[in-house]
C-alpha positions in Angstrom: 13.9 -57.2 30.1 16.9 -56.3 28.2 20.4 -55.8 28.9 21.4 -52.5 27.5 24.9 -51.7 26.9 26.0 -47.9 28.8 29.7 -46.7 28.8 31.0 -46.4 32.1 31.9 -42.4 31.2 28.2 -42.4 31.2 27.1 -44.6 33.9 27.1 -42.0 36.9 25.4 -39.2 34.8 22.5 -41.9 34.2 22.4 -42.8 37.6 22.4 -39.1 38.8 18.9 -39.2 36.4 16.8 -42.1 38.1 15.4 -40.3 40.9 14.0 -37.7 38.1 13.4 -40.3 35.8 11.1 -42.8 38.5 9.1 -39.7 39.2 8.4 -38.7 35.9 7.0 -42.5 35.5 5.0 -42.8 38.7 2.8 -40.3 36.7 2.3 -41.9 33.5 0.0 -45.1 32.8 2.3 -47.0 31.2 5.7 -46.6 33.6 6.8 -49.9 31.8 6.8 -48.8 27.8 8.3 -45.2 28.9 11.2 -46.8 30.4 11.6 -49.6 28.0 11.6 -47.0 24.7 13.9 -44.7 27.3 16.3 -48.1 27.3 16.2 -49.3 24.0 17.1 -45.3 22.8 19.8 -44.7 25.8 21.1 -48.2 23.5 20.8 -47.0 20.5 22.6 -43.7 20.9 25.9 -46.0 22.3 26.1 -43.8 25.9 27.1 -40.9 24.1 27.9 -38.0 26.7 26.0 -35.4 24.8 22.8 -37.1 25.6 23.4 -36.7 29.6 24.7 -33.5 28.9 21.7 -31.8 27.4 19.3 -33.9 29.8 21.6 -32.1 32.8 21.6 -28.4 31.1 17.4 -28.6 30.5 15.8 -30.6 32.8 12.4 -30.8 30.8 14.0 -32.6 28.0 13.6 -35.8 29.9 10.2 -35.2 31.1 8.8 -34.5 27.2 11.2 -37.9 25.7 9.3 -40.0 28.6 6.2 -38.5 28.1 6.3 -39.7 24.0 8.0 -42.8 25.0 5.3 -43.9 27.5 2.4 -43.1 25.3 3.6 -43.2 21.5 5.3 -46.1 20.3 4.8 -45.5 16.6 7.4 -41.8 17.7 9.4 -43.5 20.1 10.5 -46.1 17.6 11.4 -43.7 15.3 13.7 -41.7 17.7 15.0 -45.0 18.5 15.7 -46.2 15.0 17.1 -42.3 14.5 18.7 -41.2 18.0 21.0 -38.9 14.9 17.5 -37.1 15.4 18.0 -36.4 18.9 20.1 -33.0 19.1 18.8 -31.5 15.8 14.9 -32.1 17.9 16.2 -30.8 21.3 17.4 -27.3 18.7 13.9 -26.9 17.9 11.9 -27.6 20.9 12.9 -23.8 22.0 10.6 -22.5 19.8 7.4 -24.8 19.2 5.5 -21.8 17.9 2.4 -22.4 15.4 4.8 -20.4 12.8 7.7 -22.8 13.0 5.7 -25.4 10.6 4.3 -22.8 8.3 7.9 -23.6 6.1 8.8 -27.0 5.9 11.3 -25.9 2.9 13.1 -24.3 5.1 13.3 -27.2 7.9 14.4 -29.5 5.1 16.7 -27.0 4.1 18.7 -27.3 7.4 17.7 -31.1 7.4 19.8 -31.8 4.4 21.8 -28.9 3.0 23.2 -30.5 0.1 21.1 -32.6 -1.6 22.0 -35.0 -4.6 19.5 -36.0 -7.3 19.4 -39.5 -6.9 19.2 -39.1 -2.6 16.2 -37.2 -2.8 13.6 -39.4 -2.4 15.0 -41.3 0.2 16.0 -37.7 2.2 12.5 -37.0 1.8 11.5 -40.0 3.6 13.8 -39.6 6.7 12.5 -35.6 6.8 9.2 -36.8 7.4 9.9 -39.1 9.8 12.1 -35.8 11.6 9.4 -33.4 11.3 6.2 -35.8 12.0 8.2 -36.5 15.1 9.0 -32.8 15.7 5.1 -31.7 14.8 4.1 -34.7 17.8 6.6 -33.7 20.2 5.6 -30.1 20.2 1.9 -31.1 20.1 2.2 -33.4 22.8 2.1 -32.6 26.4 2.1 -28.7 25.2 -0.7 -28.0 22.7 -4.5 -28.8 22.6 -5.2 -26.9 19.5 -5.7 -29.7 17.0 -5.9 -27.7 14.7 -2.1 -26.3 14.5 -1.6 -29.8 14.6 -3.2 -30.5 11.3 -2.3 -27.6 9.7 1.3 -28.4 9.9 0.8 -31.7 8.7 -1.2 -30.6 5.8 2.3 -28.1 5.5 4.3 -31.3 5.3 2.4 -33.4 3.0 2.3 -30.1 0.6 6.1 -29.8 0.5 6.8 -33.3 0.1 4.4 -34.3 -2.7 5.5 -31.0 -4.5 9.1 -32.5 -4.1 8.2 -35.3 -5.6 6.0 -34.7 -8.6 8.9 -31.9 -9.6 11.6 -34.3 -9.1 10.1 -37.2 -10.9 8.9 -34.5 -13.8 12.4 -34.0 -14.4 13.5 -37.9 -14.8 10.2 -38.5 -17.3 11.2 -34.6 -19.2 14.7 -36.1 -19.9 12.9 -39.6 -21.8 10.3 -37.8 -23.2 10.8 -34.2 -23.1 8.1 -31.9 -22.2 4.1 -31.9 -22.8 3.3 -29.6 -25.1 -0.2 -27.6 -25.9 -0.2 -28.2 -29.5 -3.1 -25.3 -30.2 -1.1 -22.5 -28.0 2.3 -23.5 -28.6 3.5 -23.5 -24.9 3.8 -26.5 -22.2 1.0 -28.7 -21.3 -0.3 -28.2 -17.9 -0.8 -30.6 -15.1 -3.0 -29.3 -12.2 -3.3 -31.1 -8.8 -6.8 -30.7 -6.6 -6.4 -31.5 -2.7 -9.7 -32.8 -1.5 -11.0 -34.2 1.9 -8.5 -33.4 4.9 -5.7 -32.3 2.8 -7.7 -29.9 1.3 -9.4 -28.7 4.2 -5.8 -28.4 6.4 -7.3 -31.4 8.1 -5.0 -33.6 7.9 -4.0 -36.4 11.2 -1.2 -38.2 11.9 -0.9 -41.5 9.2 -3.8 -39.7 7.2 -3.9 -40.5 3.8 -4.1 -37.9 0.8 -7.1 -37.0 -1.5 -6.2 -36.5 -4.8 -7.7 -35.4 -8.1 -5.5 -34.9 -11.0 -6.6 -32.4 -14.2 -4.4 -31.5 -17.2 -4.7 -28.7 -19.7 -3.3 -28.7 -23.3 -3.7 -31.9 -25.9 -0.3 -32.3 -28.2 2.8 -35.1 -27.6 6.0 -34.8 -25.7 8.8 -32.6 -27.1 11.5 -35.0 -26.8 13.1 -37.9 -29.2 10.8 -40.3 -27.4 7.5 -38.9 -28.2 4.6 -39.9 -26.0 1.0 -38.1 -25.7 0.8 -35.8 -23.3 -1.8 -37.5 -21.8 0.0 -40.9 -21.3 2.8 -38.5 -20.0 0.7 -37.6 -17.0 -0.7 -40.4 -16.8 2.8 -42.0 -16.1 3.7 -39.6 -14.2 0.9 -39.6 -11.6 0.9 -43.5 -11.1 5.2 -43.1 -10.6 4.1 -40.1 -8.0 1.5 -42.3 -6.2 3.8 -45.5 -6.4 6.9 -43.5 -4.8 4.9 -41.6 -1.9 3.8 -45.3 -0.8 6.5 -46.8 -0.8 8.1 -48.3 2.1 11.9 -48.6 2.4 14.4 -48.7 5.2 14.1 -44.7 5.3 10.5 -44.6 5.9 7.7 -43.9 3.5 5.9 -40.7 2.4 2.1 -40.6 2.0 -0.4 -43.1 0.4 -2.2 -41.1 -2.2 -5.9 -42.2 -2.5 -7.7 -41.0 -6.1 -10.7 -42.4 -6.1 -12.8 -38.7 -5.6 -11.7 -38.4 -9.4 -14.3 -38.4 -12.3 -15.8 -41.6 -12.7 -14.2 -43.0 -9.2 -11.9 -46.1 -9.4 -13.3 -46.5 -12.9 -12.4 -43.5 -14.7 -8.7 -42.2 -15.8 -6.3 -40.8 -13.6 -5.8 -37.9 -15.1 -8.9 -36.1 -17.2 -8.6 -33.3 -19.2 -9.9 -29.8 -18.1 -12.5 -29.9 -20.7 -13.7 -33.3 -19.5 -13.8 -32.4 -16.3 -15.7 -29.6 -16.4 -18.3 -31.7 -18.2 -18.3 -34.4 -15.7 -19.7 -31.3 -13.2 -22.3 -29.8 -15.2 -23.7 -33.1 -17.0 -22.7 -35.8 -14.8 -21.4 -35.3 -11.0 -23.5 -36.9 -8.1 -24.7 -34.6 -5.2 -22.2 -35.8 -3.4 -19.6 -35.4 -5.7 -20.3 -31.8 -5.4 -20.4 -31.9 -1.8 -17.1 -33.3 -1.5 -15.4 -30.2 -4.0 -16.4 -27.5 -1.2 -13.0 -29.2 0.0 -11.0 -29.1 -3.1 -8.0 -27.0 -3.0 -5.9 -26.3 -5.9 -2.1 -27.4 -4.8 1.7 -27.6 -5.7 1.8 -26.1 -9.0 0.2 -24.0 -11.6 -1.9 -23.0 -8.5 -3.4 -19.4 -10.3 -5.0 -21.3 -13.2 -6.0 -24.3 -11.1 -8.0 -21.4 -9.1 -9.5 -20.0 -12.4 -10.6 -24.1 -13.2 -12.0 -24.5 -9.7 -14.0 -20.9 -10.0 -15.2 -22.4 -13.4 -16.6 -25.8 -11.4 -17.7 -22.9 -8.9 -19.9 -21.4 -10.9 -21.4 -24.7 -12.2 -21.9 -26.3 -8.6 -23.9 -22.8 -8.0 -25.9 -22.9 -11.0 -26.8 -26.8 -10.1 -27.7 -26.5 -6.8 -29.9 -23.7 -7.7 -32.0 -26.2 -9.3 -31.6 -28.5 -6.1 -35.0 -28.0 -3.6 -33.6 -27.6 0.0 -36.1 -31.0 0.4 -33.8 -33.3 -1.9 -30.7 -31.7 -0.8 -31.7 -32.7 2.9 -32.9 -35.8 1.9 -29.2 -36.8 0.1 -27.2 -35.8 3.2 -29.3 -37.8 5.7 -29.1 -41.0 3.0 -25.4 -40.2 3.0 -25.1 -40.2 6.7 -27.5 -43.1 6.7 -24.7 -45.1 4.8 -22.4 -44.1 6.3 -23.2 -45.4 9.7 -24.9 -48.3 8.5 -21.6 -49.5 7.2 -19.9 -48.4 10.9 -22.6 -50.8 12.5 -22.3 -53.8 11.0 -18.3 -53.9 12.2 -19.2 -52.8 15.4 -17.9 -54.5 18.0 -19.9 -54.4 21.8 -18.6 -51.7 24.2 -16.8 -49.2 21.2 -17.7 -45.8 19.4 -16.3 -44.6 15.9 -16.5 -40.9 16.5 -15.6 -40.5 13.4 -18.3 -41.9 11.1 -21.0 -43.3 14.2 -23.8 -41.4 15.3 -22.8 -38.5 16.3 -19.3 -38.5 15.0 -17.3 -35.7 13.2 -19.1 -36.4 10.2 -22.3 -35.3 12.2 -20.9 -32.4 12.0 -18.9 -31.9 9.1 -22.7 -33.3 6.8 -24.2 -30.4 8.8 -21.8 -27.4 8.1 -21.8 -28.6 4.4 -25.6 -29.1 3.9 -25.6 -25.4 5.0 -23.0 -24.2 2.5 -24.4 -26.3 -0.7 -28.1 -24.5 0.9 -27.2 -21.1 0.4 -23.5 -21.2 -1.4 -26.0 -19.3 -4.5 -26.5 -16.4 -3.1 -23.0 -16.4 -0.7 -20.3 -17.5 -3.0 -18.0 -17.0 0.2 -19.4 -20.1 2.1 -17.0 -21.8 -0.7 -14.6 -22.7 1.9 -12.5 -25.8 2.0 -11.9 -26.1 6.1 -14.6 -26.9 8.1 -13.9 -24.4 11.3 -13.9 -21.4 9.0 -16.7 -22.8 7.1 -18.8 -22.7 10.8 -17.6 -19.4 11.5 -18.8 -17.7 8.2 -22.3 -19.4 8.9 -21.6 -17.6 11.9 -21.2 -14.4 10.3 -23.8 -14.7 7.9 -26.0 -14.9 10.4 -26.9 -18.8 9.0 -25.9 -20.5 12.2 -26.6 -19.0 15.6 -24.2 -18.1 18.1 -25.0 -20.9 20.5 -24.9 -23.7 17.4 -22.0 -22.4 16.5 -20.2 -22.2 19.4 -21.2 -25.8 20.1 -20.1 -27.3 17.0 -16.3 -25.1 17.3 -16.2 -27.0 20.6 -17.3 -30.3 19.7 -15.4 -30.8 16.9 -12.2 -29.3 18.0 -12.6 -31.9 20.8 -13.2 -34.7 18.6 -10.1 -33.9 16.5 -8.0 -34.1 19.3 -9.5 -37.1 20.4 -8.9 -38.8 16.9 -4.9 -37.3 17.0 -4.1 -38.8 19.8 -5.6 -42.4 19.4 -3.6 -41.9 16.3 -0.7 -41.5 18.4 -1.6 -44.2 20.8 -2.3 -47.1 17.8 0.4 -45.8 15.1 -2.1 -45.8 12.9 -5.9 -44.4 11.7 -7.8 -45.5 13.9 -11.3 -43.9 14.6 -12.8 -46.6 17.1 -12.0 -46.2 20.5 -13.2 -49.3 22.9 -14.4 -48.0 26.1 -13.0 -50.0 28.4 -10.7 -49.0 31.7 -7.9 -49.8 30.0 -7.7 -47.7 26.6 -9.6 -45.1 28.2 -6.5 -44.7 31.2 -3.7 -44.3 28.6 -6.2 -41.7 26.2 -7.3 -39.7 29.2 -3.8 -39.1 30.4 -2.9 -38.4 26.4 -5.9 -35.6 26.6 -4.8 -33.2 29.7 -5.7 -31.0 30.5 -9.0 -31.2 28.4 -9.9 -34.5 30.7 -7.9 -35.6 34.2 -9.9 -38.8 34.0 -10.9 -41.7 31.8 -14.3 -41.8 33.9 -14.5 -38.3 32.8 -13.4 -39.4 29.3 -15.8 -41.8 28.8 -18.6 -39.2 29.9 -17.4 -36.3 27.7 -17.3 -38.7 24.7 -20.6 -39.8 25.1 -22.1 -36.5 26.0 -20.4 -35.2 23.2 -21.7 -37.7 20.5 -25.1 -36.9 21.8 -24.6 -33.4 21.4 -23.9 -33.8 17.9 -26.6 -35.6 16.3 -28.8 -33.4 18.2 -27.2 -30.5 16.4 -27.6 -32.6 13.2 -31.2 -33.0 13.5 -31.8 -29.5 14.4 -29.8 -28.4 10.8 -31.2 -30.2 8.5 -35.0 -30.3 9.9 -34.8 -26.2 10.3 
């Protein structure tokens, strides 16, 4: 316990609240945290009437803060740290609409409407922390479409990483002046390639970002300090990466992961168009080409990163031409094979990763994917970067029954939720979920409507998992 400090102007409104506020907690499994966040924030915000007042003009306001503060302590510590957040959230909560994250531009725009050069970054840092909040408070109690939820996310992480490289383009421009294509005569070019989640618009809470980095145009900087422009991109993606990871008192942005590059953690961070291109006709694993049905061309130059991607296109087609539907099988089930090998040997008794375990989303994400490297020759369209669209072209195509399909929709958009709101619950990725009563209770309430139970839980996990490595064997032995 605590002693929390509350003005007496503000004493009888927060009295006038307990009733409302005890019944709200005699519902939740964790009573204690709710009203412990609710204290340390009612603290932090100094008693300041406009609190009580919007808690007395919309009554639901409470029920949603106690609802994040008994179940997400990664959110509630931020609203805690931030209670400047508070009335700028409440402005916002009237329209939670799937539209409302389509334009984080605009949201920072209204976040921080004059904005100085040198305050940027950090800014940056405290909008995320605003809008990852916002994105959580309108997903949780009212939405169980995951995939809104990812899709603003994958919004956010968009904006912010094109805030960044443009901003920190401009410090290196002013030192080195700009790349420029020597042969052409006009700037170099620097494309960006989202891969995994991020290219899918799949991202989760605390996910991390896949990154591949191409540039076009050899030559030497413009300015007085002349640099090649290769070791100008170079710089400039490792001063990107370094930023977005950085943790300060405002927060951080996004850890960028590059290892999906050419030549993995071995090769450099920034190839050349020309080289890569090579690395997919000559050298590129099977799974290397697998993984590019998720690469998305981001941030900037985006129309002639499309033209380079249709190029790799065409050269994944022509490859897996040449690929018997025998070996193709035969790499996805020693990729799975790995996969969960390396699950099971940190496996601990009484848990499931329904992520990479049996049965996990990458049951079903291998499946969808052997399908679209299968016949991605002679349908170009199964090219598609997010695995729900992906299963409902299959559909179309007549590729994937009705019944499979529907399955695998269902499966995986349960899944997803499943993995968001652990997410929530640990403040962290987490994909392993221990079945016992207690982490089950806090999840299952997390999950309502979808479950009302963490008996029920438990059951639709397992029957779940079961359901998707059936569906696995079934695609890839048909």
């Amino acid at each position: 316990t605590r002693e929390v400090y509350i003005p007496a102007s503000a004493q009888k409104k927060l009295e006038q609240l307990l009733p409302r506020i005890i019944e709200i907690c005699r519902s939740l499994p964790q009573p204690d945290t709710a009203i412990r966040n609710l204290a340390n924030f009612v603290s932090a915000t100094k008693g300041a009437d406009s609190f009580y007042e919007l808690i007395a003009e919309e009554p639901s306001i409470l029920e949603t803060l106690l609802r994040v503060f008994g179940t997400s302590d990664v959110m509630s510590q931020i609203l805690i740290a931030h209670p400047e957040f508070f009335e700028p959230l409440i402005e916002y909560l009237g329209d939670c609409s799937s539209t409302l994250f389509d334009d984080p531009g605009r949201g920072f725009q209204v976040f921080a409407p004059s904005v100085k050069e040198d305050s940027l970054l950090s800014l940056l840092r405290r909008f995320k922390q605003f809008w990852t909040l916002l994105i959580c408070i309108c997903d949780f109690p009212h939405s169980t479409d995951p995939n809104q939820t990812s899709r603003a996310l994958t919004y956010l992480a968009e904006f912010i990483l094109q805030q960044v490289v443009s901003h920190l383009s401009m410090q290196m421009e002013r030192k080195y002046g700009k790349p420029m294509d020597v042969e052409n005569g006009i700037p170099a070019r620097l494309f960006i390639f989202a891969l995994g989640g991020f290219g899918g618009y799949e991202l989760n809470y605390f996910s991390d970002l896949d990154l591949v980095f191409v540039m076009q145009g050899t030559g030497n900087t413009s300015g007085p300090s002349r640099i090649e422009n290769k070791l100008f991109f170079a710089k400039l993606v490792e001063s990107v990466a370094s930023e977005m990871a950085s943790i300060t008192v405002d927060g951080s942005l996004f850890k960028i992961d590059m290892r999906l590059r050419p030549d993995g953690s071995s090769g450099e961070l920034v190839c050349t168009s020309d080289r890569f291109l090579h690395y997919y006709q000559e050298e590129a694993h099977l799974w290397e080409l697998q993984s590019f049905l998720k690469a998305r061309p981001i941030v900037i130059d985006v129309e002639q990163s499309e033209t380079l991607k249709e190029r790799i296109k065409k050269i994944i087609q022509n490859r897996l031409s040449l690929v018997s539907t025998e070996d193709l099988k035969s790499h996805i089930l020693d990729m799975r094979r790995r996969l969960e090998q390396s699950v099971e040997q940190a496996k601990q008794e009484d848990t499931v990763d329904f992520k990479r375990g049996a049965g996990g989303l990458v049951d079903i994400e291998f499946a969808v994917q052997f399908l679209q490297l299968r016949h991605s020759s002679n349908h170009p369209e199964l090219f598609l970067t997010n695995t729900l669209e992906a299963i409902n072209r299959l559909k179309q195509l007549e590729l994937l029954s009705e019944s499979d399909a529907s399955t695998l929709r269902q499966n995986y958009h349960f899944l997803r939720l499943l993995e968001s709101r652990q997410r929530l619950l640990q403040g962290k990725c987490l994909d392993v979920l221990t079945l016992d009563s207690r982490s089950l209770e806090t999840l299952s309430y997390a999950l309502m409507p979808l479950v009302t139970s963490k008996e029920e839980l438990r059951q639709k996990i397992k029957s779940t998992l079961k359901s998707n490595r059936e569906l696995f064997t079934k695609i890839l032995q048909s």
